[in-house]
C-alpha positions in Angstrom: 49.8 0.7 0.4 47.5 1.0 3.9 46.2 -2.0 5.2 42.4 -2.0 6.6 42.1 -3.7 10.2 40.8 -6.8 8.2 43.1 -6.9 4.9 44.3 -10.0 6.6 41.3 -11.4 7.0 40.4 -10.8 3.4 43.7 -12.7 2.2 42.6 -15.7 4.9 39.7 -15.8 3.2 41.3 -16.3 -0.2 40.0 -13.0 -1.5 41.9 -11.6 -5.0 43.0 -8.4 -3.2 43.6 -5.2 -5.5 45.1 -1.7 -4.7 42.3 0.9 -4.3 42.5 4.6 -3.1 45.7 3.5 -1.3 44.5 0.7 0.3 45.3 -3.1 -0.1 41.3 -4.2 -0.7 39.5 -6.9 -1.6 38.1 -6.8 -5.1 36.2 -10.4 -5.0 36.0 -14.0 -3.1 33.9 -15.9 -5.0 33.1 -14.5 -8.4 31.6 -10.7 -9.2 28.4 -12.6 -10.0 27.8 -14.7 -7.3 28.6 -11.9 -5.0 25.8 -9.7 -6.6 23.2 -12.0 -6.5 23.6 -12.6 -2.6 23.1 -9.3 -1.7 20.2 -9.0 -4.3 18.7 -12.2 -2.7 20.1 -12.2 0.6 23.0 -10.8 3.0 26.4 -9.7 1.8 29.1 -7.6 4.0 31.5 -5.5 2.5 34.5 -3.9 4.2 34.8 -0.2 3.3 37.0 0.8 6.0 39.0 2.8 3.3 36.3 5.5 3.5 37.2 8.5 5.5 35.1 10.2 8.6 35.6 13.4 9.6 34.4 14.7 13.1 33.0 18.5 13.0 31.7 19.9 16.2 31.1 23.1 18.2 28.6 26.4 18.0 30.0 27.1 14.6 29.7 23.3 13.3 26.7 23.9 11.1 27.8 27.0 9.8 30.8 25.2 8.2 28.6 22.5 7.0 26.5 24.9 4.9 28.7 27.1 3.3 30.7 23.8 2.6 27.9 21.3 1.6 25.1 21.5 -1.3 22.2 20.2 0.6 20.8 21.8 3.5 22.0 20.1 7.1 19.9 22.8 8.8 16.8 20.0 8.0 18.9 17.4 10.1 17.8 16.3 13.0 20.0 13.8 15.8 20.0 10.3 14.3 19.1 11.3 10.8 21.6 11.4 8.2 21.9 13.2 4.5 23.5 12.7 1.3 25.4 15.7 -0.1 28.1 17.2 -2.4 31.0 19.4 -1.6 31.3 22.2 -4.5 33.9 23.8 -5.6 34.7 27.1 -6.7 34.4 25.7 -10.5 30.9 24.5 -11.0 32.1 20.9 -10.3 32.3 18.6 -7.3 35.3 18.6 -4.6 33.2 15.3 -3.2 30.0 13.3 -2.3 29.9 12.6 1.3 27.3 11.6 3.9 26.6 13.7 6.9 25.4 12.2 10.2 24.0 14.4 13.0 25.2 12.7 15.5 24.4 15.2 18.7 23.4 18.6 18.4 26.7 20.5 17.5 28.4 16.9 16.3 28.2 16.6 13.0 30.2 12.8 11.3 31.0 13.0 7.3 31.6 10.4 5.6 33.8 11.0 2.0 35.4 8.9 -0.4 39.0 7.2 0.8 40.5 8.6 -2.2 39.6 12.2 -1.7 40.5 12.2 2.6 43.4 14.9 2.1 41.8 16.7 -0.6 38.3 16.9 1.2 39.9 18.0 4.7 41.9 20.7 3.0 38.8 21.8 1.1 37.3 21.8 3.8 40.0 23.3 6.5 40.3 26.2 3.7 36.9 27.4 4.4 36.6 27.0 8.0 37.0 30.8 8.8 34.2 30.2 11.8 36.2 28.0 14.3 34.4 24.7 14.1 36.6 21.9 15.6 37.6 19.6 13.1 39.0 16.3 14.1 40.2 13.5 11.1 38.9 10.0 12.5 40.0 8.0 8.9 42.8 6.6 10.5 41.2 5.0 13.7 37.8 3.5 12.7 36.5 1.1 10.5 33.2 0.7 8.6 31.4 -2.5 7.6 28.3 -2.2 5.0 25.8 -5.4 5.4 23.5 -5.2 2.6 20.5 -7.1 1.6 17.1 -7.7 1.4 18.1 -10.5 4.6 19.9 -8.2 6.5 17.5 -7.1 9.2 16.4 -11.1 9.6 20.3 -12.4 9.5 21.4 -9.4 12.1 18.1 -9.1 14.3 20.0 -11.6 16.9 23.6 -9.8 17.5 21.6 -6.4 18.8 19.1 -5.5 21.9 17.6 -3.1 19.0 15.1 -3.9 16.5 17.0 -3.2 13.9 13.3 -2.8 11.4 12.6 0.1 13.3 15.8 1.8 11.6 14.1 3.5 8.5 16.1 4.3 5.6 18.8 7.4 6.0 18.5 7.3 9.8 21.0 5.9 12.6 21.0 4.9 16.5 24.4 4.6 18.3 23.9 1.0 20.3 25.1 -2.3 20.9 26.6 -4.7 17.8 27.8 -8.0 17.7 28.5 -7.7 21.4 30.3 -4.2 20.8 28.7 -1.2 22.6 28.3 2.2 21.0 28.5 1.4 17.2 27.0 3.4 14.6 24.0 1.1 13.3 23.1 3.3 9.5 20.3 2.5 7.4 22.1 3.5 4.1 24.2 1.7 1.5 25.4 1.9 -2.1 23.8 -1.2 -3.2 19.6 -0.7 -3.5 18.9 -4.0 -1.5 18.8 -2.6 2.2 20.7 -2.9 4.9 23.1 -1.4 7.1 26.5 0.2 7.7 28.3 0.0 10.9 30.6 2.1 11.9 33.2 0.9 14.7 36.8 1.2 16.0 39.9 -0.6 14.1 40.3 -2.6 17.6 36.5 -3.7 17.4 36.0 -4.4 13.6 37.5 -8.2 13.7 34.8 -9.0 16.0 32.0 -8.1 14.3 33.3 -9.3 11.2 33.4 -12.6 12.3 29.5 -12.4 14.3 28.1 -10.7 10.8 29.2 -13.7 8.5 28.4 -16.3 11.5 25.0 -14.7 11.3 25.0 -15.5 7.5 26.4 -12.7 5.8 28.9 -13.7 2.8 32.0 -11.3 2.1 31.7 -9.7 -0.3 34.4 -7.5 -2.7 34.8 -4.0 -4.4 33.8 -5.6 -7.9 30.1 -6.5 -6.8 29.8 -3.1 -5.3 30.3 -1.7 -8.1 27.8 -3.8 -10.5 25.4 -3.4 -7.5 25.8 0.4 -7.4 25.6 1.2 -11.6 22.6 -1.2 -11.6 20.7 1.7 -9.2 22.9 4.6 -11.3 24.6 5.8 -8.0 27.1 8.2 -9.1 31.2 6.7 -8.1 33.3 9.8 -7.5 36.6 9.6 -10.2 34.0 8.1 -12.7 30.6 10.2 -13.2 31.3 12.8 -10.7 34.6 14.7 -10.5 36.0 18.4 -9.8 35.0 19.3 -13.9 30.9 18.1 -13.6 28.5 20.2 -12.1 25.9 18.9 -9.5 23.4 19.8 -11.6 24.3 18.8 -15.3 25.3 14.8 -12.7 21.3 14.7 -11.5 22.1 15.6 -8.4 19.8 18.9 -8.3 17.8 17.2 -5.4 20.7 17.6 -3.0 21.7 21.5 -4.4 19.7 23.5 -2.4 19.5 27.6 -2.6 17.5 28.1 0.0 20.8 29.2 1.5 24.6 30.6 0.3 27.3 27.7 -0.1 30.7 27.3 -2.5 29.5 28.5 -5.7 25.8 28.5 -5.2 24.9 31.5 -7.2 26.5 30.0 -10.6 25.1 26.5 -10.0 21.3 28.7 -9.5 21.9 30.2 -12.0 22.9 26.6 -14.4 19.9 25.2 -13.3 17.9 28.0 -14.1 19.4 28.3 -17.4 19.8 24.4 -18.2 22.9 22.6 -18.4 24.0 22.1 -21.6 25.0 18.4 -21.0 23.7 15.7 -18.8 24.3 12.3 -17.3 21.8 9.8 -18.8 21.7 6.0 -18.0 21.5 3.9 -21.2 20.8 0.0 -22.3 22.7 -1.9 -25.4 19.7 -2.5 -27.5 22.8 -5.4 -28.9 25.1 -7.1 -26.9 28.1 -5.8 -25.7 29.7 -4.3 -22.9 30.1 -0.6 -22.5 33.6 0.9 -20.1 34.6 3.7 -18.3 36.1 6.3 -21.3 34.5 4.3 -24.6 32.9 7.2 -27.2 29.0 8.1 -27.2 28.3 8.9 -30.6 25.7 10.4 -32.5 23.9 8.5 -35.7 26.2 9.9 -38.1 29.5 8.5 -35.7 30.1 11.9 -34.3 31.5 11.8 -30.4 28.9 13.6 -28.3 30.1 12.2 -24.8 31.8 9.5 -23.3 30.6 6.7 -20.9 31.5 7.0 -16.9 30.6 3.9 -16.3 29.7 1.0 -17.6 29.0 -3.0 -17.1 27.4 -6.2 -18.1 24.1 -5.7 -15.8 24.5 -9.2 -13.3 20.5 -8.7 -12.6 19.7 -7.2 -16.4 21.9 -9.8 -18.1 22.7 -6.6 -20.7 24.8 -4.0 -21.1 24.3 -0.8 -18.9 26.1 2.8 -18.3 25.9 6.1 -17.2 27.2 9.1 -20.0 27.2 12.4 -20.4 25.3 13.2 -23.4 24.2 17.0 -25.0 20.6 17.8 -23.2 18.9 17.5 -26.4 19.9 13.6 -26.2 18.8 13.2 -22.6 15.2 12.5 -22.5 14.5 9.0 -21.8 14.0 7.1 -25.1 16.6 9.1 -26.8 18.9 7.0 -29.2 22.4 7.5 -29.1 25.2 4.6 -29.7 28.2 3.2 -28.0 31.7 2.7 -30.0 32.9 -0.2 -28.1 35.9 -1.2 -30.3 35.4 -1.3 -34.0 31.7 -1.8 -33.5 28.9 1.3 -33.0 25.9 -0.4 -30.6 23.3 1.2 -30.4 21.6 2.0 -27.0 18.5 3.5 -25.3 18.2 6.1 -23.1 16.5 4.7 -20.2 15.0 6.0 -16.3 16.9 5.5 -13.6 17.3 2.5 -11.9 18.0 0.0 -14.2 17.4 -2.8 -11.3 13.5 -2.2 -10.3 13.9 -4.8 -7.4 
C-alpha cells in the first residue's frame, strides 16, 4: 500500500483512512455529510495525489494524443485544458483523463491512479511516432480545492487573481508561497474551484496555507456523493473497458473529425444508436440504490444494473446512474430498482441531479 506525501497528515488529522487504487487514502474526517455540504456552501480540499500524470512532449506529441484520445487536442490551445477518453480496440474505454497543454509540444494527462500501468502501456503500445513520454505519478502531488468560496478563501496565498481563471483553463504561477504550480480551474465536484498540481516535497506546505485560508479536508466518500450528484462518470463504476463512449453520454468528447483507436466502429454506433444507455434516475420511494443492485422492468425482468448509486446529501433521496435498453432512456421513463426484497420504483431524470 503507497503512501501519498500527506497520508500522515490525514492520520494527524484523525481521518478514517481506507485502501484505494493502491494507496492508503483518506475516506472521511468529519462525516460524508458534513463534508458535502462545505464544499456545496463553502471551501473543501481534497488530496488526490493518487491520480497519475503523464508528461508527453516533442514534434510528434499531438500526433500520439489524437490517435490515442477521443476528443480532439488539436482545438487546445497553451493554458487550456480538455476532458477526454482513451478507447480501446473494443468499443469501450481504456480511461478518462484530462489533458493540459502546457507549452506548445508539452502536453500533461491526467488518468485515474488505478489505471497508471494500464494507461501508460496503452498508451506506450501506440506510440509508433516517437513522442517522449515521461511517467511523473510518482513525484508530484495534486490537491483539489473545491467550492463556491474557493476563489474568496484562496485569493490571498497567490499574486494572481485567481477569478480570472475561467472554467477548464490553467496558469503555471505562484501558490501558497510555492512558485511554478499548476493553478486548474476543474474539479469533480460542480461547486468551483481549483486543482493544484505541485511536487511531493511542496505539497505539505500548501496543505497547511489552503486549510489556514479556510479550507476543511475533506475525504474520498464526499467526493463521491459530490460527483454522482452532477452524474460525473467514476471509471471501475459507469465507465470501464466493456461500455462504449457513446452508449456512457460521453458523445461530446468522441469526435470524428479525425482517426483515433476504434473511431470508425464508435461512428458508426452513434450513427446507428446504441442499443443501451446510461440514464440517471430518482427513487420515487425511499431507499438507497448501490453499485451492482438489478434495474428491472414492470413485470420484474432485469434490464440493467446500477453503476452507481447514493442517498443524494443535497436531494435528501435516492440517486443513480444505470444502464438501461434505449427504449427506457428518455427522461421520464419508469423503470424500478430491486434493492433487497423490495422493487422501488424510480424516474428517469436530466442530468444533474444538484441544479446548484
Amino acid at each position: 500500500m503507497k503512501d501519498t506525501a500527506l497520508s500522515k497528515t490525514h492520520e494527524s488529522l484523525g481521518a478514517k483512512m481506507v485502501p484505494f487504487a493502491g494507496y492508503n487514502m483518506p475516506v472521511q474526517y468529519d462525516g460524508v455529510n458534513v463534508e458535502h455540504e462545505a464544499v456545496r456552501t463553502g471551501v473543501g480540499v481534497f488530496d488526490v495525489s493518487h491520480m497519475g500524470e503523464f508528461l508527453i512532449e516533442g514534434p510528434n506529441a499531438l500526433d500520439l494524443i489524437q490517435k490515442t484520445c477521443s476528443n480532439d487536442a488539436s482545438k487546445l490551445t497553451v493554458g487550456k485544458a480538455q476532458y477526454s477518453c482513451l478507447p480501446n480496440d473494443d468499443g469501450g474505454i481504456v480511461d478518462d483523463l484530462i489533458i493540459y497543454k502546457v507549452k506548445e509540444e508539452t502536453y500533461l494527462l491526467v488518468v485515474n491512479a488505478s489505471n497508471i500501468e494500464k494507461d501508460w502501456n496503452w498508451i506506450a503500445s501506440k506510440n509508433d511516432v516517437g513522442a517522449e513520454m515521461k511517467d511523473l505519478s510518482e513525484d508530484y502531488s495534486l490537491l483539489a480545492i473545491q467550492g463556491p468560496k474557493a476563489v474568496e478563501a484562496m485569493q490571498s496565498l497567490s499574486s494572481h487573481d485567481l477569478s480570472e481563471i475561467k472554467f477548464y483553463n490553467f496558469i503555471v504561477g505562484d501558490f501558497a508561497g510555492i512558485d511554478h504550480v499548476i493553478i486548474s480551474a476543474t474539479g469533480y465536484t460542480g461547486s468551483g474551484g481549483f486543482e493544484i498540481y505541485c511536487k511531493n516535497s511542496e505539497v505539505k506546505q500548501i496543505w497547511d496555507k489552503v486549510t489556514e485560508a479556510g479550507a476543511k479536508p475533506i475525504g474520498l466518500a464526499a467526493r463521491d456523493t459530490l460527483r454522482l450528484e452532477m452524474g460525473y462518470c467514476l471509471y471501475g463504476n459507469d465507465i470501464d473497458d466493456t461500455t462504449s463512449p457513446i452508449e456512457a453520454g460521453l458523445g461530446w468528447i468522441t469526435k470524428f473529425t479525425k482517426t483515433f483507436t476504434n473511431s470508425e466502429a464508435l461512428e458508426d454506433e452513434k450513427r446507428r444508436g446504441p442499443e443501451r444507455k446510461l440514464v440517471a434516475f430518482e427513487l420515487n420511494d425511499r431507499g438507497i440504490p448501490r453499485h451492482g443492485y438489478d434495474i428491472v422492468d414492470s413485470s420484474g425482468k432485469k434490464i440493467g444494473e446500477v453503476t452507481s448509486g447514493t442517498m443524494s446529501p443535497s436531494l435528501n433521496k435516492g440517486i443513480g446512474l444505470g444502464y438501461v435498453p434505449t427504449v427506457l432512456a428518455d427522461v421520464n421513463s419508469k423503470i424500478n430498482i430491486q434493492i433487497r426484497k423490495k422493487t422501488i420504483p424510480a424516474t428517469v431524470v436530466k442530468l444533474p441531479f444538484y441544479k446548484g
